[in-house]
N, C-alpha and C positions, 0 to 999 in steps of 0.2 A: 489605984493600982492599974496599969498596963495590962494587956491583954499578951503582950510577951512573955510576961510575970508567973502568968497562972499557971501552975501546974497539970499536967495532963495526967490523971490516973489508966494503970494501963490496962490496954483492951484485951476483955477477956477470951479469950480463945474461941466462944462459941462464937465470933463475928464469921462472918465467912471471907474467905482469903481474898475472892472478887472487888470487896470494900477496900480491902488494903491494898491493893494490886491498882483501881483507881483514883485512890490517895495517891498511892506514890506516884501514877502518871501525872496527875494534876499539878504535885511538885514540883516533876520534874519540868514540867509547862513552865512554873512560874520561876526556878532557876536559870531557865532561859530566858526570861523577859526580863531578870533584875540581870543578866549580864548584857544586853541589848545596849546599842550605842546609837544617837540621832546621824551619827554622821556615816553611818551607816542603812539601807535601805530596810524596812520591817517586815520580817517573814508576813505572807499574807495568810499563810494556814494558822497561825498560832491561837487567834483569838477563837478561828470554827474548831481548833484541836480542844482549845480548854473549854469551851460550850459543849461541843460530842461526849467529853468526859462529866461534864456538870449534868448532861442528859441521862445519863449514865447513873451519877447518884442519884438521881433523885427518886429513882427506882427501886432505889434500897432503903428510904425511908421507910421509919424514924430512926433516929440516930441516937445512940448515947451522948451523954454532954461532952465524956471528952472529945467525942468525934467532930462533935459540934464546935466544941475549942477549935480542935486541931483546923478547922475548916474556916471558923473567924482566922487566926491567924495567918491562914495562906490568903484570906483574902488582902488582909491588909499590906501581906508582904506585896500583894499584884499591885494594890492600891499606891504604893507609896514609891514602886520602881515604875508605875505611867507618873506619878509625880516626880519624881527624876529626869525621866525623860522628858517631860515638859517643861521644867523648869531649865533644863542644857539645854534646849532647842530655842526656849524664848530669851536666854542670853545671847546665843549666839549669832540667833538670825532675828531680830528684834520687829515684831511686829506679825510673825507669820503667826498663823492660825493652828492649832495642834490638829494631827492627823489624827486623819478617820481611824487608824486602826489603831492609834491608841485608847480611842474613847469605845473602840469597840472592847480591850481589854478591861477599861474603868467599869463596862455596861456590867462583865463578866464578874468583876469581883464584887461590885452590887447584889447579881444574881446569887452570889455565892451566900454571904449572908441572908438573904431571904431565904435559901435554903436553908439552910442549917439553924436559923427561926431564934426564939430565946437560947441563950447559954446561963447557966447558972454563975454570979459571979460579976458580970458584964452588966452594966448599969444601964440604963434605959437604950437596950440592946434594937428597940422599934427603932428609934430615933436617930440611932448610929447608921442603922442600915435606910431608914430614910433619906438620910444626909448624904449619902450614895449616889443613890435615885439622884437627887436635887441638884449637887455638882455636876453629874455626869450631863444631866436634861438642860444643864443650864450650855454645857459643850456645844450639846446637839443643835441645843437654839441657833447656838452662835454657828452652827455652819450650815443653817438654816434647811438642818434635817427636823424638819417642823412633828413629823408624825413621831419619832422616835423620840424628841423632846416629852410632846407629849405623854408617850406610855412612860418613859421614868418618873412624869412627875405624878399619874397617875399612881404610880404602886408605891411612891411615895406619901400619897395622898391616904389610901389604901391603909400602909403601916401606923400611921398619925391618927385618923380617924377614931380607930379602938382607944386611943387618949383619951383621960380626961383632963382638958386644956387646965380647968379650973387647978388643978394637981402639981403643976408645973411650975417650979419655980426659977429651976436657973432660965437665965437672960439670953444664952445663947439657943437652947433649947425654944426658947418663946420666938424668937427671931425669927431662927429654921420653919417655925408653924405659918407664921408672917411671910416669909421671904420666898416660902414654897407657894403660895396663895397666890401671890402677885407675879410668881415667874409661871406660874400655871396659865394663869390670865392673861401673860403680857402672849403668850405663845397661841391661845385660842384669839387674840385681836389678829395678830400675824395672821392667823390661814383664814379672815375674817368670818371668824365666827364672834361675832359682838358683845350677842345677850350673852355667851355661855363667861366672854370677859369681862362684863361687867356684872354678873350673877358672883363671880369667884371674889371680885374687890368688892362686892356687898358684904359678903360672907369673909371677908379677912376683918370686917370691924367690928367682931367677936374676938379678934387676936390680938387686940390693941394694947392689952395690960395696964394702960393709963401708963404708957411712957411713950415721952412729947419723941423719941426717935420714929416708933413706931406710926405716930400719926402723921410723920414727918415723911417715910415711907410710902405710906397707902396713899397719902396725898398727889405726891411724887407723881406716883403712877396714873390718877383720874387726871392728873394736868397733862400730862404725855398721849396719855389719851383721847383727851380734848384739843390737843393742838393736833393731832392725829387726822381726828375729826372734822376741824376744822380746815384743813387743806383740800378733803374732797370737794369734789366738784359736785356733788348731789346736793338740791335744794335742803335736804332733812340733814347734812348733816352741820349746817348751822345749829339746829336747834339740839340735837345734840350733843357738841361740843360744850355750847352753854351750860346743855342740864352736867355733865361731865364735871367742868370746872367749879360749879357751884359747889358739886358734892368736894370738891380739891378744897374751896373755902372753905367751907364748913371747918374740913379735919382741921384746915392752916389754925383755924381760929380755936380748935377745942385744944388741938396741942398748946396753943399760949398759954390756956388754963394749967397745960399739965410740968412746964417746962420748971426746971428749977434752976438753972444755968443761965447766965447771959448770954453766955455763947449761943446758947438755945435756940432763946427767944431773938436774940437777934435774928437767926437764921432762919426761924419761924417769920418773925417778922417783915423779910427781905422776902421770902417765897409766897407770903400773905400779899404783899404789892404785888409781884411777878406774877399772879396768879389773877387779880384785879385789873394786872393792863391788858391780862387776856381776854379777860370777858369783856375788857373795851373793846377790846379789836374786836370779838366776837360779835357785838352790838354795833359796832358798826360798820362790818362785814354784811350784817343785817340789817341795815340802815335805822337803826334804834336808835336814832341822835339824843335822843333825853337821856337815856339810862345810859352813854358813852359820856356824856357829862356829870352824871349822877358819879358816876364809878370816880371820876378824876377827884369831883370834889371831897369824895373821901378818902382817898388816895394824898390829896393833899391839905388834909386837914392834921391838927398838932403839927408834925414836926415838918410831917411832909414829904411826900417821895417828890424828888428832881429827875426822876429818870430823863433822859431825853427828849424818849418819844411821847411822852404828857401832852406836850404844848403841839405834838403833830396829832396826836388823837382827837385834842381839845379843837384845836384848828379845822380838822375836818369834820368833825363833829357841828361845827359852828357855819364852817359852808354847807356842810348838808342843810342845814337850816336856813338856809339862805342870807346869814347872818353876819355880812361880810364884815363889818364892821371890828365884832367881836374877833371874827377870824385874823383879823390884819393885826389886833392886839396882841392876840396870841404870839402871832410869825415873829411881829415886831421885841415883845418879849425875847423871844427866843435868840432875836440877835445879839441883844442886851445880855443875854447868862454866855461866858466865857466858857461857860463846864458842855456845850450840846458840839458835840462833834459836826466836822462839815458837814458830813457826809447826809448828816439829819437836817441839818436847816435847808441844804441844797433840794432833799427831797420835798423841805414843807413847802419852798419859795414855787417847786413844780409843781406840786398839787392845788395851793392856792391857784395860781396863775391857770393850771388846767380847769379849776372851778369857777373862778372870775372870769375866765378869758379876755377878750382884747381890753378888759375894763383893769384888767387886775397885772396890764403891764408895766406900764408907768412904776406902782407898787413893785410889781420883782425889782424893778430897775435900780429904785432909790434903795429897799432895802441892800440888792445886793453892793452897791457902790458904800452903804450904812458901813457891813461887814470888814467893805477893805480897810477904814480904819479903824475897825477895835481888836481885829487879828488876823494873823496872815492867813490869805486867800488863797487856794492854790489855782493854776490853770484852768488844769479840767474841771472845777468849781464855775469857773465864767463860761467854759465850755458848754457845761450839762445847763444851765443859765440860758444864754444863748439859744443853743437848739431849740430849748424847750419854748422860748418866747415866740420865736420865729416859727416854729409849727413846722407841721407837714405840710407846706404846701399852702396853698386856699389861693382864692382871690375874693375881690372886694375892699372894700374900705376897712376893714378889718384887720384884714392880712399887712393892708398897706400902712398901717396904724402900728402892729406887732414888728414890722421891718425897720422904723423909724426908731421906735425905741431900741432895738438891738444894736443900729447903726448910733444911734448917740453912747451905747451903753462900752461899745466894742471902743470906740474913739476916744474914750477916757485914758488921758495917760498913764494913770491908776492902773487899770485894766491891761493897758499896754505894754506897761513895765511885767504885768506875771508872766509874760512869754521868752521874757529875754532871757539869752543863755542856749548853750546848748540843751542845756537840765528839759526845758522847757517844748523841745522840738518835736516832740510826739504831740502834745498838747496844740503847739501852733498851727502843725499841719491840719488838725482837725478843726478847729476855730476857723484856717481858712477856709475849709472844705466845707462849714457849717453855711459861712457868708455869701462861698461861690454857688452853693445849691440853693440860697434864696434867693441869689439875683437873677441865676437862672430862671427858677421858676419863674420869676415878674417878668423876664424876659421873652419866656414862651408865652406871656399874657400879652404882651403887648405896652408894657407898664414901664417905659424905657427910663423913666425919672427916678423910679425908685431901685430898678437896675442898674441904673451907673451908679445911684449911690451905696447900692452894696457890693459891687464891684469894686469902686475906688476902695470902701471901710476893709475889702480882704485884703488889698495889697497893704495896708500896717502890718498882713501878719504873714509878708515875705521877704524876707531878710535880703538885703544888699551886699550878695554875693555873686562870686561867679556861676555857682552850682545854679541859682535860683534865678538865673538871666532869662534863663527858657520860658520859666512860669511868669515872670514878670511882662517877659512880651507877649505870653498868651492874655495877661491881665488889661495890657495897656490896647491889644487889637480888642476886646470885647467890649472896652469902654469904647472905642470907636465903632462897633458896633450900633450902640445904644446911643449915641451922637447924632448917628447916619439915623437912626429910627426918631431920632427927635427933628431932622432935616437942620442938626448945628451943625453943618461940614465943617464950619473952620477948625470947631474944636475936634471934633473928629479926626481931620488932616492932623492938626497935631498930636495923638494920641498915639495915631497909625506912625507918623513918625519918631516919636519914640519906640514903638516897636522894633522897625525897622534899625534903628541903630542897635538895640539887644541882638535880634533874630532874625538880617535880613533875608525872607523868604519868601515864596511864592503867596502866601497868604496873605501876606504884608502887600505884595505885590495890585494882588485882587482888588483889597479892599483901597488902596489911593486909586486903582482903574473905577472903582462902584463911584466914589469923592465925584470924581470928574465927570462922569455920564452925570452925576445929581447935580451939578454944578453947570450941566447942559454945553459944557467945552469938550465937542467932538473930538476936536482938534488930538487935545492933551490925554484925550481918551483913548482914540485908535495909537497914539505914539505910547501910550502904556502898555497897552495891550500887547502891542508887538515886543514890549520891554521883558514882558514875563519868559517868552522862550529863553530866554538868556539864562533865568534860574535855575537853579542846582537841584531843586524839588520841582522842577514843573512838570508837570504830564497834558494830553491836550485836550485832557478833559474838562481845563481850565480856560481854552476855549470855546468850547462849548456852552460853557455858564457864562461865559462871559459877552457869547449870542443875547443867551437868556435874558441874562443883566437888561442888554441893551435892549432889544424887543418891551421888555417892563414899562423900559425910559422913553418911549418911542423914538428911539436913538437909532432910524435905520443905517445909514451909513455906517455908525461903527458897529451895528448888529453881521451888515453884510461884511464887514474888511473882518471882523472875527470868525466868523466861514472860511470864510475866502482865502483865509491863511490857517483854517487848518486842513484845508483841500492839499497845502500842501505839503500835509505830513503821509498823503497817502501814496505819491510816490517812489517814498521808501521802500514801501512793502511791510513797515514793520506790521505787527497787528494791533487795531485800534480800538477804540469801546465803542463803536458808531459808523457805521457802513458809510460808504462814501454816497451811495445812492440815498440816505437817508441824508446827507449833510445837504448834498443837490439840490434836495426838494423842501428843504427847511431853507435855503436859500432863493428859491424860488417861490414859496410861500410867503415868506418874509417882504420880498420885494413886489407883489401884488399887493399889499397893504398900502398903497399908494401910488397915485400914478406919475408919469413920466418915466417909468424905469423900465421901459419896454427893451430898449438894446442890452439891461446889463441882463434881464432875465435870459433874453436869444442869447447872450455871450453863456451863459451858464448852462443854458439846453444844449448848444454849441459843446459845451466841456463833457457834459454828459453822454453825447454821441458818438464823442471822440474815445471817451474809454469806453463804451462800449466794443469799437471795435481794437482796443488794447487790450482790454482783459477778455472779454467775452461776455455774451449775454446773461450768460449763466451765472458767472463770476461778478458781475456788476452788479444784476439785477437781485440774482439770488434764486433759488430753485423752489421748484415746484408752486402753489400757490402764492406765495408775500410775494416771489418774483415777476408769476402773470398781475400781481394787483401793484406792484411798483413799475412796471411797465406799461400798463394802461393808464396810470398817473401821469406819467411822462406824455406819452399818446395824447390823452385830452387834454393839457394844459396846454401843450402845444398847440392843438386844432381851436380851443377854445382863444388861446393870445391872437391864433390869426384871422380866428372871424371878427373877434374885437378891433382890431386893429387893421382889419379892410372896411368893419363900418365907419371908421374914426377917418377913411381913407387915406393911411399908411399903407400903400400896398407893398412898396419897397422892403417893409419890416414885415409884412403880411405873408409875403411870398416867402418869405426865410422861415417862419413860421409852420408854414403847412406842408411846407419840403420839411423841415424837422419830423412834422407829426407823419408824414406817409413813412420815415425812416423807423419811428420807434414802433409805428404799427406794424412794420414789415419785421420785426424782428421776434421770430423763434425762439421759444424757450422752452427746453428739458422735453424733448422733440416730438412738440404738440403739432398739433394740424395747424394749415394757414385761416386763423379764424376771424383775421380783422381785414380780408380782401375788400371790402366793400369802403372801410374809412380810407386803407390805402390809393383806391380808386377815387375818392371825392377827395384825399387832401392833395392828392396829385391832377389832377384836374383846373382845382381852384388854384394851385399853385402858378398856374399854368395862365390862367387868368388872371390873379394876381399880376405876374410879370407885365402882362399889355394893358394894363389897369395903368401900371406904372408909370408904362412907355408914354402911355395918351399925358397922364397926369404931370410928366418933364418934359414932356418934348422934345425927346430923345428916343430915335429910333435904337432898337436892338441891335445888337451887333449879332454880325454871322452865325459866331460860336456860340450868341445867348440861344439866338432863335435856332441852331442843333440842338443846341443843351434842353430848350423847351419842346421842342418834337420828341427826343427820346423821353422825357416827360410822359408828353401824351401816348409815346410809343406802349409805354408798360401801363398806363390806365387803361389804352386799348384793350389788351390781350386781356385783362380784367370782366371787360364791359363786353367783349366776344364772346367769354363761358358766361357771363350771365344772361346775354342775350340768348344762347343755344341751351341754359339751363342745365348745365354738365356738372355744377359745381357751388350751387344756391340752390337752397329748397324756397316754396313761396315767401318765409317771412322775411329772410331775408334781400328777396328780390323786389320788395315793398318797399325796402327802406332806399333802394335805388329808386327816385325821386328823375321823375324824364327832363327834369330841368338838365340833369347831371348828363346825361347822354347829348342832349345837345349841346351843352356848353362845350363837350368833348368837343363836337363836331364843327363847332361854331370857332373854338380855338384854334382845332387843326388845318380848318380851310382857312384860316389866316395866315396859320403860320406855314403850310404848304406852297400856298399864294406867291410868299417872298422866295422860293426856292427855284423860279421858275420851269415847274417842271409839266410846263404847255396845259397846267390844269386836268389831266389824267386823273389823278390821285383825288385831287379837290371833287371829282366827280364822283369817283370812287366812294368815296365822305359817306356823301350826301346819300346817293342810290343805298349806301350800308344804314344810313340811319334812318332812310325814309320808309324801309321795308323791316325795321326792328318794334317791339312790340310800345318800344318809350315812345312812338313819334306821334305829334300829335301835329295838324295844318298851322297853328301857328308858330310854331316851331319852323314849319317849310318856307311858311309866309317871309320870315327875319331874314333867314339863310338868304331867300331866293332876293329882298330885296336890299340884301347888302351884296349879293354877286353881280345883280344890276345896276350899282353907281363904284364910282371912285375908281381910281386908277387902275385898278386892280381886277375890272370887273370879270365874268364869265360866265357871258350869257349862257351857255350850255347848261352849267349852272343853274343860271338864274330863272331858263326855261323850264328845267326838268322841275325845280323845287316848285314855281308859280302853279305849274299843273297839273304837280301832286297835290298840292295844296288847295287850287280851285274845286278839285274832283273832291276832296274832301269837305271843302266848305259848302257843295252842292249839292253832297248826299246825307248832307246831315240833316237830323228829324227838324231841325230848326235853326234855317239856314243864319248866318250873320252876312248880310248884302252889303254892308257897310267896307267887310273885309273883300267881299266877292267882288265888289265893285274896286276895290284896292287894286286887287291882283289884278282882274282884265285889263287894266288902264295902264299895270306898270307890262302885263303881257304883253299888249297892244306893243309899247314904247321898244321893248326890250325887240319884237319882231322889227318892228320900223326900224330901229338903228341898224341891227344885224339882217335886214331880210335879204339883200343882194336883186338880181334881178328876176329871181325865182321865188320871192316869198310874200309876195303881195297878195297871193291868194293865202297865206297862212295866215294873212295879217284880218283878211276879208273874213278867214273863217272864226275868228278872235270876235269880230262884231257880230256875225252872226250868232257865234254862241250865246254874246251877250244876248243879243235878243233874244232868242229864246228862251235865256234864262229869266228876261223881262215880262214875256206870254206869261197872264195868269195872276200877276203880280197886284194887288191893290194900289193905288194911286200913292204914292210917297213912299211905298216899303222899298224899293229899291229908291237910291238916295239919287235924287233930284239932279244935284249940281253935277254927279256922276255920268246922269242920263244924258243931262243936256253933252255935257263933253262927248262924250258917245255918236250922241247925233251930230253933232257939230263937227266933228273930227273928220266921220265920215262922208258929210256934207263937202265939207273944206276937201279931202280925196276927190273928190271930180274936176277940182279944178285945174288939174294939170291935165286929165286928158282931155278936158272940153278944150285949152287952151290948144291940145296935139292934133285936134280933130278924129278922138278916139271915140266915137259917140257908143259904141256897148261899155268900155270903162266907167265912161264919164254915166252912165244912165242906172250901172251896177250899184256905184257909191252913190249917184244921189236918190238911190230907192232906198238904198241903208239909211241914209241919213233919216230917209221920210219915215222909215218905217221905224226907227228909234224914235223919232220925235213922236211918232203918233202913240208910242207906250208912257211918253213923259208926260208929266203934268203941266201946264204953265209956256206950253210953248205953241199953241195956238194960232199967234202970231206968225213964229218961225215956221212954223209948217204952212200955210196959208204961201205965205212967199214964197217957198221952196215948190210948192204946188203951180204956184203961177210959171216959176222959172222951168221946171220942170215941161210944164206945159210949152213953155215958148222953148225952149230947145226941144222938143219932140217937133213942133212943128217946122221951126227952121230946118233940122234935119230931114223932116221929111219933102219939104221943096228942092231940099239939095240932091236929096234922094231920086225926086222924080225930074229932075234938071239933066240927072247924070244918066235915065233910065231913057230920057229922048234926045240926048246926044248918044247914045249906043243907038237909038233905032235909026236915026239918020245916017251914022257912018255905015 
């Protein structure tokens, strides 16, 4: 009998009208929800209106039965229009999940029978309204309102409890007892609470009734739980997975006992293995390699489970144990049974092989070539094959071992044929991509042998089309690559020209320019090089590299012609990836790397100086600091070629040199102070010398406009070596590094090259007097001057007198004289008066000796040099004799007292004085008879 059925006896008046007044609200509640449509949106007050009302009664408890009727049957009416609406909603939109507010209704008419508790009549009324609880909680699960699952299935739980289970006999009833236990449980695993979900399936096998569904059930659930388990990542939950699944066998194997069906036990049966490959896995997840063979052997004992993954458990199992042997039997099996899906031998072929490694190659290889003929193979099968052989990567003989066999394996026209077709072209690309990433790798090893042959092995698996012309000439340029790394140009050359007919391009281009530098044909190199501007893809970045190249090759000439031409992409103006000053001095460096290339370096410092004043300093060099250190680059390399190359005596290239270097020193940047006056000073100087270095060294006087061109030279080192001398514009260290060689060589130039200007020697004196009264001058400095203005064509004694007697006074006040020199200059004194004395300077000449002498008083016998002295006396001896010859007798008695009186400071002349004494003696007296001859011819007249 239906609960529609039962009569309601009527209520007797003493109710109070309140009770009927919320009767018929709650009614009228659920007359609205049985007219309710899904395709329509659901009031959201209706479910808190019929709870506000159900809070209502239950304030007015206890209830008469029929109340309690009348209150069953509205719940079922709510109950059965949320089953309407869930069933319209999951035909229509197939798959959605029923809304919250309807299971809020389902909660509601739940609630409503627990209110209203036993009715008379209503047959295991707990139960009915349990099953409520249990549907609804099973909702909530499912929309994984976890808390709210659980209180339904709590007051489900609740209602059942007061049973006595033992009392029960329909089958559906027993089920609900069962069915609530294990959604109670599966819902405390959910919000992980563990124990309280495995406390609940302990306590469900009390509810088992000895029917094999039931066991079939509980089972269910400890295996779902164990694979659960089994997925975490925490050490323990290995081991409870295990205990989990055990308890899953157990039930598997008590239901057998209980089953009376075939169909049963089959099922039992089938979930008894399914249960067994789990606790393999479990064991050797846990590396329990015994008991993952133990499981199998029972598993395939009698009839036998073929599952698939058997002979993959078995196999790893068997590598874990190091037992390759057995493992390989296993694999090999596996190939043998027609029934193990690809997808599973593919995986055993990669796990072996990852447990064997390079030993366990060969074996993938033949097994999987075994497969292609006993059934079809598909691509990605050779694919995932492949990768897995060839590794990530590695080096060593290993790796090189894993490449070889994937290259034999890929080259089977077996293997070859599964790509073909379009079907096939997702598969190819990646097979090639598998091949091109190991030859790669070998190629960043250095390993260029097993590079080209995985390179050639990927081009099988790029089809001969137009589409794929592109990739084929990227294939056929890296095999020349790998050619070039082996030094086989020829084959290389050919590789590249196969390229080149696919894709002619700058790359193509590159690599026959690399061929030819390796091949050490300059020639055919620099006419490549220049071939590449031509290309459609070239940029001149690719002369730049192609510098590089050659620099590698010691390939200077075509290192310099690849500069040299791209110098001239810079007067375009476009913008380039490489500063011209950077291209310069990498041309300039480059060509120091050898010598004889002194003129092309000057041509290119030449080019350099020239844009300088093109674009500007700032614009060349570049600002602020890189540009003061790329300009003092220029500066030294300059000063530094032409010191070289004045000691090598080049002066001709020397002079161009150090004129360059005074130009980059003299040049302003980002409007600093004049900080390199001092180099500007000595490379113009030396330059300057240089030039007459030249002259002497051809034999070739200067012309007019050289020798202006070299005075305005010396003109601007002048004004230099002016503020340094007055100290206006150098603090001390700087005026250190001014070296008085530099000041005279000034001085020493300009009275040269003054000399040839005939300007009556004014200026030449000028020089000198400026340089002998500056702080650089030192006597032998005066000494040079003075005895290069007293010879040669050119001479001037004025000159030559002022510097000798600066220089004397010097060499005579010094703490420790050089007599050597002192005797130098008197003697060129001496000479210099004698030519130039006229007939008034013979007393200058007399006072020359005399100085000597005195400078002889005092002197130790040899300190003043000997052959000096004698000259001295001798000279002045030799002076009497043109006035003895005149009848000059005070002339003649002046010099031959000098004479005696030099010789008597000399050493070794003894002799000569003895004689000069005696003549001495006999011209004093002849004179004096002539004397007293002429004194008695006056007294007589």
């Amino acid at each position: 009998m239906r609960i529609a059925e039962l009569t309601s006896p009527e209520i007797r008046p003493s109710h109070h009208d309140s009770l009927s007044q919320l009767l018929s609200q709650l009614e009228a509640s659920i007359n609205q929800c049985e007219l309710l449509s899904p395709e329509k949106p659901l009031p959201t007050n209706l479910s808190s209106d019929l709870r506000s009302t159900l809070s209502q009664l239950s304030s007015l408890v206890p209830f008469s039965n029929s109340i309690k009727l009348q209150i069953w049957k509205l719940s079922y009416r709510l109950w059965n229009a949320c089953v309407d609406l869930s069933n319209v909603a999951g035909v229509r939109s197939s798959g959605d999940k029923v809304g919250e507010e309807v299971v809020k209704l389902r909660q509601v008419s739940a609630d409503m029978l627990l209110l209203a508790g036993n009715v008379a009549g209503v047959p295991s009324p707990a139960l009915k309204s349990a099953s409520f609880y249990y549907k609804t909680g099973l909702i909530w699960h499912e929309l994984r309102r976890f808390d709210l699952a659980a209180s339904c299935f709590e007051k489900a739980t609740d209602l059942t409890s007061k049973l006595d289970a033992a009392t029960i006999s329909d089958a559906g009833e027993r089920k609900l007892l069962l069915d609530l236990n294990i959604a109670r449980s599966r819902t405390a695993w959910d919000v992980s609470d563990r124990n309280l979900a495995v406390t609940l399936l302990n306590r469900a096998k009390n509810l088992l009734f000895g029917s094999a569904e039931h066991y079939k059930a509980l089972a269910n659930q400890y295996l779902v739980f164990g694979k659960s388990a089994l997925s975490k990542i925490e050490g323990c939950g290995v081991k409870e997975a295990l205990k989990l699944m055990n308890e899953a066998l157990d039930l598997f194997e008590k239901g057998l006992s209980t089953a009376r069906t075939r169909n049963g036990t089959e099922d039992l049966k089938a979930l008894r293995s399914k249960c067994l490959r789990f606790i393999a896995a479990v064991h050797l997840q846990g590396e329990e390699f015994e008991s993952v063979l133990k499981c199998i052997r029972v598993l395939r004992e009698g009839d036998g489970d073929r599952h698939p993954c058997l002979p993959v458990l078995a196999m790893k199992a068997w590598l874990g144990l190091g037992r390759y042997g057995e493992a390989e039997k296993e694999l090999r099996g596996m190939v043998v049974n027609k029934g193990v899906p690809e997808g599973i031998w593919v995986s055993a072929i990669e796990a072996y092989f990852e447990a064997a490694g390079t030993a366990g190659a060969e074996t993938a290889k033949g097994l999987f070539l075994g497969l292609l003929g006993r059934c079809h193979v598909s691509a990605g099968a050779a694919v995932r094959i492949a990768h897995r052989v060839v590794g990530e990567g590695g080096s060593g003989e290993g790796a090189r071992a894993r490449a070889k066999v994937v290259a034999e394996l890929v080259s089977d026209e077996r293997v070859v044929a599964l790509f073909a077709g379009e079907a096939a072209a997702k598969d190819r690309t990646a097979m090639h991509a598998v091949l091109w990433n190991c030859a790669a790798d070998h190629f960043l090893l250095k390993d260029y042998v097993t590079s080209a042959e995985m390179f050639e092995k990927s081009m099988l698996y790029v089809p001969y089309n137009i589409e794929n012309r592109i990739l084929r000439a990227k294939g056929f340029r890296v095999l020349c690559l790998c050619h070039l790394g082996l030094s086989q140009l020829d084959q290389a050359q050919e590789y590249i020209n196969e390229a080149e007919k696919l894709e002619p391009n700058i790359a193509c281009a590159f690599l026959k320019f690399k061929i030819y530098l390796q091949k050490s044909d300059h020639n055919a190199a620099i006419s490549q090089m220049q071939g590449m501007t031509t290309c459609i893809d070239f940029t001149p970045d690719f002369l730049s590299l192609s510098a590089h190249e050659a620099i590698a090759c010691r390939a200077i000439p075509v290192a310099v012609a690849s500069l040299a031409n791209l110098l001239n992409f810079y007067s375009s103006g476009k913008p380039m990836p490489t500063t011209e000053v950077a291209v310069l001095r990498t041309l300039v460096t480059i060509l120091t790397q050898d010598s004889g290339y002194e003129q092309e370096i000057l041509k290119f410092m030449k080019r350099a100086h020239l844009r300088i004043s093109e674009l500007g300093p700032d614009c060349f060099f570049g600002k602020g600091e890189v540009g003061r250190r790329e300009r003092n680059w220029f500066a030294v390399n300059a000063w530094n070629f032409g010191t070289n190359t004045g000691k090598e005596k080049n002066y001709e290239v020397c002079a161009e040199f150090l004129r360059l270097a005074s130009e980059f020193y003299s040049v302003v940047l980002d409007g600093e102070m004049e900080e390199n006056n001092v180099m500007v000073c000595k490379s113009l100087t030396l330059t300057v010398s240089a030039m007459l270095a030249a002259e002497k060294q051809k034999q070739a006087r200067l012309l007019d406009t050289e020798v202006k061109q070299a005075i305005k030279l010396l003109e601007r080192a002048g004004k230099i070596l002016s503020s340094i001398s007055s100290g206006t514009q150098l603090d001390d260290e700087q005026v250190t590094i001014i070296k008085p060689n530099l000041f005279f060589i000034y001085t020493f130039n300009a009275y040269d090259l003054h000399g040839r200007l005939n300007d009556l020697g004014s200026q030449q004196l000028l020089l000198v007097k400026s340089f002998a009264s500056s702080k650089f001058c030192n006597p032998n400095h005066l000494l040079q001057i003075g005895l290069n203005a007293s010879e040669g064509p050119q001479s001037n004694h004025e000159v030559a007198t002022f510097a000798l007697t600066e220089c004397l006074s010097a060499f005579v006040s010094s703490p420790s004289p050089d007599y050597q020199n002192i005797a130098l200059v008197v003697r060129r004194l001496i000479s210099v008066a004698s030519i130039h004395r006229g007939d008034t300077d013979d007393d200058a000449v007399y006072a020359m000796y005399k100085q000597a002498y005195r400078i002889m008083v005092g002197l130790k016998d040899g300190e003043y040099p000997t052959d000096e002295g004698k000259w001295l006396a001798i000279t002045a001896w030799n002076r009497a004799a043109m006035p003895v010859c005149l009848g000059q007798a005070d002339a003649a008695k002046k010099w031959m007292n000098m004479g005696l009186e030099v010789a008597s400071k000399v050493a070794g002349m003894d002799t000569y004085r003895a004689c000069m004494e005696d003549f001495v003696a006999a011209f004093a007296k002849k004179y004096a008879q002539i004397d007293d001859g002429e004194s008695k011819s006056q007294q007589v007249v």
